[in-house]
PDB file as gemmi writes it, atoms N, CA and C in Angstrom:
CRYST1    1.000    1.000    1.000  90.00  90.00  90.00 P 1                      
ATOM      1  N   UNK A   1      -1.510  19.312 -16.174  1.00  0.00           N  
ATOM      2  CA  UNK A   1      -1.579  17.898 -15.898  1.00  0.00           C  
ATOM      3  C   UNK A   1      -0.308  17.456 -15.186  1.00  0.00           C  
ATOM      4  N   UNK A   2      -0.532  16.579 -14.519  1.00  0.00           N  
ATOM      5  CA  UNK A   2       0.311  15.973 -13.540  1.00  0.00           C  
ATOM      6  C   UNK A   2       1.735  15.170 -14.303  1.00  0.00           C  
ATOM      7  N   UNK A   3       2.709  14.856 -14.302  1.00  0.00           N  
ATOM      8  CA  UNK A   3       3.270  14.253 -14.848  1.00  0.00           C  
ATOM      9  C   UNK A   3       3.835  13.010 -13.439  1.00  0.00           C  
ATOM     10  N   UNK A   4       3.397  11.861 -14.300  1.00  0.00           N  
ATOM     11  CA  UNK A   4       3.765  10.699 -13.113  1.00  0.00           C  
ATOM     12  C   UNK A   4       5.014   9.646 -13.430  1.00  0.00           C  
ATOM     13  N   UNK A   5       5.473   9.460 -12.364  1.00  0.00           N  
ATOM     14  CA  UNK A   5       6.637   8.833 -12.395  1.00  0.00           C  
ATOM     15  C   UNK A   5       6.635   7.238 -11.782  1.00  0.00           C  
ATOM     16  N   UNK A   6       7.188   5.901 -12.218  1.00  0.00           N  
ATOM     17  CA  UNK A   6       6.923   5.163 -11.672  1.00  0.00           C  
ATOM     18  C   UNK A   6       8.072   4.620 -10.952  1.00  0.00           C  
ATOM     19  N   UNK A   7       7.946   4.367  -9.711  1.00  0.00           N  
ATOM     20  CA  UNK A   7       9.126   3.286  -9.151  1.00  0.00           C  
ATOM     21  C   UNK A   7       8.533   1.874  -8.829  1.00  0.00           C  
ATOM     22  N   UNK A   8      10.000   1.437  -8.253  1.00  0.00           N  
ATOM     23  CA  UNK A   8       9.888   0.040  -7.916  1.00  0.00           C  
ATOM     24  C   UNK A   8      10.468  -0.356  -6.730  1.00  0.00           C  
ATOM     25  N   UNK A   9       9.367  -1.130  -5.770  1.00  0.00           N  
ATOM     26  CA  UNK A   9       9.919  -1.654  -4.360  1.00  0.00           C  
ATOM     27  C   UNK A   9       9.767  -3.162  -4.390  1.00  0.00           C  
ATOM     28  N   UNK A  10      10.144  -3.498  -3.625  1.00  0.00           N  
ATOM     29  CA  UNK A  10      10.565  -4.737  -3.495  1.00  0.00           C  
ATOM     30  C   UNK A  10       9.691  -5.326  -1.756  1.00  0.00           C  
ATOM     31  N   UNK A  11       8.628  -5.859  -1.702  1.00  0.00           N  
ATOM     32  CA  UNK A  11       7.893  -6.165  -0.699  1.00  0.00           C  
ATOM     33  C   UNK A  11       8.206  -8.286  -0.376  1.00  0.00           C  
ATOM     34  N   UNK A  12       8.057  -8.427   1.019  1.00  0.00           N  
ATOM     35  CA  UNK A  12       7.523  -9.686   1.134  1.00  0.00           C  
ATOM     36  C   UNK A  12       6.264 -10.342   0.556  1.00  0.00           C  
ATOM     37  N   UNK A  13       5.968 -11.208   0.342  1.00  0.00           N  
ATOM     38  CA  UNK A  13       5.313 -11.841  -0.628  1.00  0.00           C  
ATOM     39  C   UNK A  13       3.568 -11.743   0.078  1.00  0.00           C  
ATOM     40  N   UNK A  14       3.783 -11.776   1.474  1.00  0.00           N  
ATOM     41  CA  UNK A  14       2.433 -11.469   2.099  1.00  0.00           C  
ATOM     42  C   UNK A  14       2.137 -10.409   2.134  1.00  0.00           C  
ATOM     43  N   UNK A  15       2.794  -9.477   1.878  1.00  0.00           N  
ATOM     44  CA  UNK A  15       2.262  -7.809   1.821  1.00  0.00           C  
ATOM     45  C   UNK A  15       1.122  -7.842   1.069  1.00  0.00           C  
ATOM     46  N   UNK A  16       1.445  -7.920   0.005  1.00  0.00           N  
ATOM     47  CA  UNK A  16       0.581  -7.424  -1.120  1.00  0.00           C  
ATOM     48  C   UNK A  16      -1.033  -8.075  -1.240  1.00  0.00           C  
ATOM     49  N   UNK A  17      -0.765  -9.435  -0.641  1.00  0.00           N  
ATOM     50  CA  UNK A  17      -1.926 -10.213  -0.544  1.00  0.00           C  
ATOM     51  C   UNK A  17      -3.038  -9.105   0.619  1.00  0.00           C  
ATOM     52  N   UNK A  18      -1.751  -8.942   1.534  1.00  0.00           N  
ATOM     53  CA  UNK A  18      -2.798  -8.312   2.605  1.00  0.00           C  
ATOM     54  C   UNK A  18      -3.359  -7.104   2.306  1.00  0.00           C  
ATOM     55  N   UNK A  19      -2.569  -6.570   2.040  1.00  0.00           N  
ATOM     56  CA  UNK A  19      -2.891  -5.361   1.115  1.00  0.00           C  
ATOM     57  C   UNK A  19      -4.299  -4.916   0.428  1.00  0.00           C  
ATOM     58  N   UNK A  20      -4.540  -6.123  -0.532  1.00  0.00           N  
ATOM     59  CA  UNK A  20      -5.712  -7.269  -1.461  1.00  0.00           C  
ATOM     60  C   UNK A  20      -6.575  -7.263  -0.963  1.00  0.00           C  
ATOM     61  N   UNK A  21      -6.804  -7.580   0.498  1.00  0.00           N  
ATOM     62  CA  UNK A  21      -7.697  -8.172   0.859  1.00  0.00           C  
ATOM     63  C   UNK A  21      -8.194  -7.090   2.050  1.00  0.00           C  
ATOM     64  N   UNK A  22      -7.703  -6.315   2.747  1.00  0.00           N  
ATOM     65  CA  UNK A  22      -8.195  -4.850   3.430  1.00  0.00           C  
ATOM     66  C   UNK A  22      -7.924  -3.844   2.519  1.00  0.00           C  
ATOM     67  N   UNK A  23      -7.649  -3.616   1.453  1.00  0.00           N  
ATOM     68  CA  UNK A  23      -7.509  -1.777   0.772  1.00  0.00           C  
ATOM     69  C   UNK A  23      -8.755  -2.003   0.004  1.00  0.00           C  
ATOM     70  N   UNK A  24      -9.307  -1.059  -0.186  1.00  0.00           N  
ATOM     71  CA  UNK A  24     -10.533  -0.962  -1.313  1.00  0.00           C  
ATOM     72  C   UNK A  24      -9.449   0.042  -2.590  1.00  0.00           C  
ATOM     73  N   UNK A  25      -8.327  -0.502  -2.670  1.00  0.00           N  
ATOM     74  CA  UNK A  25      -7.447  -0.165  -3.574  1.00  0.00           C  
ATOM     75  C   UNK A  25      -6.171  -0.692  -4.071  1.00  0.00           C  
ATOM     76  N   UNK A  26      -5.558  -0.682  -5.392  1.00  0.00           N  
ATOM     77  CA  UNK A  26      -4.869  -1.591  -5.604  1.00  0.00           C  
ATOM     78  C   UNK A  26      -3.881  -1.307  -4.984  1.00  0.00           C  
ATOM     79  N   UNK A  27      -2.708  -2.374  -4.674  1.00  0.00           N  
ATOM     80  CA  UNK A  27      -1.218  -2.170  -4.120  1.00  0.00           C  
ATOM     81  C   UNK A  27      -0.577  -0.874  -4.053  1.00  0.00           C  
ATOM     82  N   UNK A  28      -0.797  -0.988  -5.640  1.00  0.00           N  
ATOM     83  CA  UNK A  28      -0.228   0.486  -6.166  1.00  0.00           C  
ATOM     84  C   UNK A  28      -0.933   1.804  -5.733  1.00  0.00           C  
ATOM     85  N   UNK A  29      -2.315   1.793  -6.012  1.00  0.00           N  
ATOM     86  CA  UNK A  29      -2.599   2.755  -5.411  1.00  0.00           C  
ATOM     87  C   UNK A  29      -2.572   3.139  -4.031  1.00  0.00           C  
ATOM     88  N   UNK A  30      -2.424   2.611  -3.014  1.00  0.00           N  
ATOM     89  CA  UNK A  30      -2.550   2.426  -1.475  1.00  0.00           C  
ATOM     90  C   UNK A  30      -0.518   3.118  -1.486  1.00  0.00           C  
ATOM     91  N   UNK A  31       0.353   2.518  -2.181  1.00  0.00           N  
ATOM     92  CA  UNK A  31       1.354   2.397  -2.425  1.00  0.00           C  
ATOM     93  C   UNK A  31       1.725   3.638  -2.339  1.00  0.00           C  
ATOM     94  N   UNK A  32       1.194   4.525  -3.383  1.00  0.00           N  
ATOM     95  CA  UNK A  32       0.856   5.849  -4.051  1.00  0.00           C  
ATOM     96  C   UNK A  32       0.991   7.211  -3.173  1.00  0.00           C  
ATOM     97  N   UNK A  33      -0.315   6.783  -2.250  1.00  0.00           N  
ATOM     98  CA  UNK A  33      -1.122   7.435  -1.454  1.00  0.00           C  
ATOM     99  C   UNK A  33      -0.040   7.544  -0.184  1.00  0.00           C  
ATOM    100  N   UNK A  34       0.926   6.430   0.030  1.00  0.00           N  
ATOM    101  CA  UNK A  34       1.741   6.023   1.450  1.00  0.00           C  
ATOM    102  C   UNK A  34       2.676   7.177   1.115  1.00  0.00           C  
ATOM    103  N   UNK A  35       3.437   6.969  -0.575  1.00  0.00           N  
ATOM    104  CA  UNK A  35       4.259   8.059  -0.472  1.00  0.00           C  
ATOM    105  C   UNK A  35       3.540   9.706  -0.499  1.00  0.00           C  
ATOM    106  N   UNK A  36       2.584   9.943  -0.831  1.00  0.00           N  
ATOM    107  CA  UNK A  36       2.493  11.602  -1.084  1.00  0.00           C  
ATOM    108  C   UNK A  36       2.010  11.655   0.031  1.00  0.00           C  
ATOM    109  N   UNK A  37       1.402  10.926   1.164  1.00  0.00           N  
ATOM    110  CA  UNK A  37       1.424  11.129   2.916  1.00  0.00           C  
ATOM    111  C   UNK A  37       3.010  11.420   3.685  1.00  0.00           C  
ATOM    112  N   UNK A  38       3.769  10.689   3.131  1.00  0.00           N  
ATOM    113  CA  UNK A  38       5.486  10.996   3.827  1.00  0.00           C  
ATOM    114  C   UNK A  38       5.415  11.954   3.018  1.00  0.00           C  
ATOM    115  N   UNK A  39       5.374  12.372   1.890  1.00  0.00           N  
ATOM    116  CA  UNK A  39       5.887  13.842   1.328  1.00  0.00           C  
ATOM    117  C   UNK A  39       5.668  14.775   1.927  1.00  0.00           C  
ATOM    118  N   UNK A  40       3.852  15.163   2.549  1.00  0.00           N  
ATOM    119  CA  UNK A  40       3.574  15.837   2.518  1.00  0.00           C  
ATOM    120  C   UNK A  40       3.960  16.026   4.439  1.00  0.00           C  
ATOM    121  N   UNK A  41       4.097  15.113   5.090  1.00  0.00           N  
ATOM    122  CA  UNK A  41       4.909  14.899   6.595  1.00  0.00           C  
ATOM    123  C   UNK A  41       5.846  15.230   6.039  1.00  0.00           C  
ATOM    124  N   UNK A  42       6.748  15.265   5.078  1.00  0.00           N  
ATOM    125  CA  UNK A  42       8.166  15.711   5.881  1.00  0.00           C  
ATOM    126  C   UNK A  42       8.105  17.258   5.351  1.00  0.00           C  
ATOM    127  N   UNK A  43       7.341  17.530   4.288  1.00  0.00           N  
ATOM    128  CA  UNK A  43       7.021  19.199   4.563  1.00  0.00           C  
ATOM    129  C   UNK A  43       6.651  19.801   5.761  1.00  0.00           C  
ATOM    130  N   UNK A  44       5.816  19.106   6.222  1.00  0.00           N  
ATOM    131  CA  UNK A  44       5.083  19.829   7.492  1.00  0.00           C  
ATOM    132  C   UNK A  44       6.151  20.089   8.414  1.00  0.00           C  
ATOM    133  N   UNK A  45       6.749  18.794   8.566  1.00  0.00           N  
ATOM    134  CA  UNK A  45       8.128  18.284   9.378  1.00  0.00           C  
ATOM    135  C   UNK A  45       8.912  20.069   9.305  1.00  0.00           C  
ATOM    136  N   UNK A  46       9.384  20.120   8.297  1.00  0.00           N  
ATOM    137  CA  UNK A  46      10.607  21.232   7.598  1.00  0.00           C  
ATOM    138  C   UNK A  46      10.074  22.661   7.837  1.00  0.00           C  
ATOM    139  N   UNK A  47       8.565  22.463   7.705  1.00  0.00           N  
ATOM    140  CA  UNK A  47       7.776  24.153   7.597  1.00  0.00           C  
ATOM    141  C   UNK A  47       8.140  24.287   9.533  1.00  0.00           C  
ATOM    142  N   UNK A  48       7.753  23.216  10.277  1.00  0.00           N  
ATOM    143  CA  UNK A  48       7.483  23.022  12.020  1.00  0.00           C  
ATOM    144  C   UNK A  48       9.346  23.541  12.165  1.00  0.00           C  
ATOM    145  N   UNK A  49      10.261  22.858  11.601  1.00  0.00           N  
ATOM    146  CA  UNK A  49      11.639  23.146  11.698  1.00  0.00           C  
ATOM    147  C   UNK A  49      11.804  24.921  11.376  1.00  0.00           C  
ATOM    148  N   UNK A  50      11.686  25.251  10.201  1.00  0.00           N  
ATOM    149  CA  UNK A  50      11.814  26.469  10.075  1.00  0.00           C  
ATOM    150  C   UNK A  50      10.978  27.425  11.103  1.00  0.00           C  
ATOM    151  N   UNK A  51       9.915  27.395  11.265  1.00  0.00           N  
ATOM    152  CA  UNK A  51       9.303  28.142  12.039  1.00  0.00           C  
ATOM    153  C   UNK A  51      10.178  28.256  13.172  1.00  0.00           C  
ATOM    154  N   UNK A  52      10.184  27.114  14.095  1.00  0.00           N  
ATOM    155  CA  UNK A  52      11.171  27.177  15.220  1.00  0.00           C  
ATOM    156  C   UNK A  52      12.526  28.085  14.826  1.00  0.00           C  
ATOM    157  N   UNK A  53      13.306  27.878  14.038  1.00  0.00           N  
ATOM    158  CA  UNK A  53      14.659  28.553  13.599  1.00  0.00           C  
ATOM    159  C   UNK A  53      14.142  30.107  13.724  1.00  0.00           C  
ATOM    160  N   UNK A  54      13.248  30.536  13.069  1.00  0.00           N  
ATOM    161  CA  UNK A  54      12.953  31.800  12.778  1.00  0.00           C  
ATOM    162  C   UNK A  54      12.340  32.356  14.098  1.00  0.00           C  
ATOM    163  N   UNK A  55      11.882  31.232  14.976  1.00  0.00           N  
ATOM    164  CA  UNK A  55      11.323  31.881  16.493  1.00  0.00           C  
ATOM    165  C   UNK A  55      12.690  32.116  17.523  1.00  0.00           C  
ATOM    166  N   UNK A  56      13.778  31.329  16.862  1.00  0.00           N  
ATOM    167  CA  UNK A  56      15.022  31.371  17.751  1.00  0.00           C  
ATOM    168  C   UNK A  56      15.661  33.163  17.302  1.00  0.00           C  
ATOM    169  N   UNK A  57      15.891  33.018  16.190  1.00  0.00           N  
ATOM    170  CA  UNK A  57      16.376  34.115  15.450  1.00  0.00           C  
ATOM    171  C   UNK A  57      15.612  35.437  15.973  1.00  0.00           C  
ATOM    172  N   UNK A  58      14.582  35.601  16.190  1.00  0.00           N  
ATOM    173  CA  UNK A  58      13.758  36.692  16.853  1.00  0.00           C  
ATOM    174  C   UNK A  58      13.876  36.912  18.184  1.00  0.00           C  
ATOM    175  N   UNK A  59      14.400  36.185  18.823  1.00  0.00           N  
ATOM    176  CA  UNK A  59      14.599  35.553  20.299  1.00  0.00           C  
ATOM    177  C   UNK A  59      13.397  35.592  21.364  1.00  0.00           C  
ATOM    178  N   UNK A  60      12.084  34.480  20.163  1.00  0.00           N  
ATOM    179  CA  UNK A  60      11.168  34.058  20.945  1.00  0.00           C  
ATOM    180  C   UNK A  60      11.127  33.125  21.523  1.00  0.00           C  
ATOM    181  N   UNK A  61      11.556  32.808  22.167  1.00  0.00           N  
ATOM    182  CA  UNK A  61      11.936  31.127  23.182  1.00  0.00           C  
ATOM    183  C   UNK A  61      11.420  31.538  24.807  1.00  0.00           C  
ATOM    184  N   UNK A  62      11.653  30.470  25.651  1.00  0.00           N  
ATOM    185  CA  UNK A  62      11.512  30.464  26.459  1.00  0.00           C  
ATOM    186  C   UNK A  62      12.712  29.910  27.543  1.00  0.00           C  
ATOM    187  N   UNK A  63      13.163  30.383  28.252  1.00  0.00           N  
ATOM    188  CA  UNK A  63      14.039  29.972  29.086  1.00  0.00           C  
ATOM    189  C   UNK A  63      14.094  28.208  29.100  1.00  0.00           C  
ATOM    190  N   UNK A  64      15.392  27.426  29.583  1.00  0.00           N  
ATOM    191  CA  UNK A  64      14.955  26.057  29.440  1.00  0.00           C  
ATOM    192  C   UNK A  64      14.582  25.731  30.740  1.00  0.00           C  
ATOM    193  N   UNK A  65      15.273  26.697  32.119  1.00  0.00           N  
ATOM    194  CA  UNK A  65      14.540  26.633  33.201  1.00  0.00           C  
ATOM    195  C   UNK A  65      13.028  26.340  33.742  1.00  0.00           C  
ATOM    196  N   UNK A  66      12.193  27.142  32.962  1.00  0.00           N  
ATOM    197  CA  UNK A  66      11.279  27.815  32.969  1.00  0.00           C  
ATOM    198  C   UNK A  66      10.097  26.253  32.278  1.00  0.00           C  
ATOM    199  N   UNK A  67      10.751  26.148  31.473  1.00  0.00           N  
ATOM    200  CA  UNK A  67      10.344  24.931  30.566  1.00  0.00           C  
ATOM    201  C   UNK A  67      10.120  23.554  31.071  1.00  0.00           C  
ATOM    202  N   UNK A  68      11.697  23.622  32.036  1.00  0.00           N  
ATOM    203  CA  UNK A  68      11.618  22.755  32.616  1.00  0.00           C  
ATOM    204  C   UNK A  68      10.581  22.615  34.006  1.00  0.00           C  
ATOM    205  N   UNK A  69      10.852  23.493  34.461  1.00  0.00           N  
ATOM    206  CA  UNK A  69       9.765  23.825  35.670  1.00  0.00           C  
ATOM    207  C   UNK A  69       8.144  23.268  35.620  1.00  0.00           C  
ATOM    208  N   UNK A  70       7.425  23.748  34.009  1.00  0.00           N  
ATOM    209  CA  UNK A  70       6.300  23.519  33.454  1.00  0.00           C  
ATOM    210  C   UNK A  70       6.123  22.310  33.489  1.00  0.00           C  
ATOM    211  N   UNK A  71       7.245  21.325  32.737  1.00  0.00           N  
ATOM    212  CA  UNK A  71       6.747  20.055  32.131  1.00  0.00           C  
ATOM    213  C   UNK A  71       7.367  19.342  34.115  1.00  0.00           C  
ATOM    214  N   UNK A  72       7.665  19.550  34.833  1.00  0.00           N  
ATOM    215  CA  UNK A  72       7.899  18.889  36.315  1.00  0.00           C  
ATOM    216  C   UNK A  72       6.676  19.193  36.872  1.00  0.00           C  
ATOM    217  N   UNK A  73       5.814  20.216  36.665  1.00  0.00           N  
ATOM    218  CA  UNK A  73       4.413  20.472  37.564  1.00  0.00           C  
ATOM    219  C   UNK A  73       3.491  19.704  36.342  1.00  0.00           C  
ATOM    220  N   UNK A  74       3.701  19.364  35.060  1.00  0.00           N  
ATOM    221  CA  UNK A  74       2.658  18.256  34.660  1.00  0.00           C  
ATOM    222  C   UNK A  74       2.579  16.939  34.902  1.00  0.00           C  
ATOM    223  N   UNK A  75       4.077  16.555  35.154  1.00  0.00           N  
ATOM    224  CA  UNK A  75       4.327  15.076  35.601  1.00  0.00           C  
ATOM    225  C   UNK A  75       3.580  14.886  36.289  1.00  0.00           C  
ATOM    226  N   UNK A  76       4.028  15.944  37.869  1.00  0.00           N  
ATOM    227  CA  UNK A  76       3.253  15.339  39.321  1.00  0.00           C  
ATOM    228  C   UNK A  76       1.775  15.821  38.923  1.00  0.00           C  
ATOM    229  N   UNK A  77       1.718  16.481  38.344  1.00  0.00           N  
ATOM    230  CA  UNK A  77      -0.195  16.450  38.130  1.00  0.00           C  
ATOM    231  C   UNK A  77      -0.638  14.800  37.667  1.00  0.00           C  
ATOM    232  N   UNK A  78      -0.009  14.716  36.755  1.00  0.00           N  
ATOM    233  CA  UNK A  78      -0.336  13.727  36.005  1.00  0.00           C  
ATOM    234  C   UNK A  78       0.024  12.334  37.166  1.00  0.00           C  
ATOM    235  N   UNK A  79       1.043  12.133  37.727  1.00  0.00           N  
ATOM    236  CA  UNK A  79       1.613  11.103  38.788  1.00  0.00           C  
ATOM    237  C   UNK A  79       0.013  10.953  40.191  1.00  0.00           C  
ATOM    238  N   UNK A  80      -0.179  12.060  40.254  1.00  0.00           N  
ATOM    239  CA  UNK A  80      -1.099  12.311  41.859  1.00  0.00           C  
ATOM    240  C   UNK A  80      -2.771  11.786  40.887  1.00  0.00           C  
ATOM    241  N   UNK A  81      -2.597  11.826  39.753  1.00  0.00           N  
ATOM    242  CA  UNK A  81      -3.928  11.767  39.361  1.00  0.00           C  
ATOM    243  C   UNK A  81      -4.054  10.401  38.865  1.00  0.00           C  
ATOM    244  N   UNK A  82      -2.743   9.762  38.967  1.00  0.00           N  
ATOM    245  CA  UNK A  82      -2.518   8.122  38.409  1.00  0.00           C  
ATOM    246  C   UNK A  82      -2.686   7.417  40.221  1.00  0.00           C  
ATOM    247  N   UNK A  83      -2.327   8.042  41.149  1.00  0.00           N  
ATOM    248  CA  UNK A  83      -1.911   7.803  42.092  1.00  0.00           C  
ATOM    249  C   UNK A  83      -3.777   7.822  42.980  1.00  0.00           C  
ATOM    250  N   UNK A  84      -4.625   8.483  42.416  1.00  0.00           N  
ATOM    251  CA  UNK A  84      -5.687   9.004  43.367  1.00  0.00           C  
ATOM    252  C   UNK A  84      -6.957   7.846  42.691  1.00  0.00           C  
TER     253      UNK A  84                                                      
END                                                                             
């Protein structure tokens, strides 16, 4: 079983109303749900960080030349196709 912990924030007074009146859930629960969504983003966040570190460490990268080159031939793709 889960063991739950409670905190306390401090909102403007229209939050919660609004909250009320679009969540098919209480404050708290919507509240709840906001934090174990950032939890589980800034894992993803840290797992996306490490991976990269460990692709550097192997010396899987790509030149920044090379990189750069790529993302300059998507611009003008993207520019000529805004442009046409």
């Amino acid at each position: 079983m889960t063991t739950l912990a409670k905190i306390a924030v401090e909102l403007d007074t229209g939050t919660p109303a609004m909250v009320e009146q679009i969540a098919t859930c209480s404050v708290a629960a919507l509240s709840a749900e906001a934090v174990r969504q950032v939890k589980e983003s800034e894992a993803d966040y840290r797992a996306f960080l490490h991976a990269g570190i460990e692709a550097i460490k192997r010396g899987d990268v790509a030149p920044n030349a090379e990189v750069m080159a790529e993302l300059d031939a998507m611009i003008e793709q993207h520019q000529q196709r805004c442009r046409s």
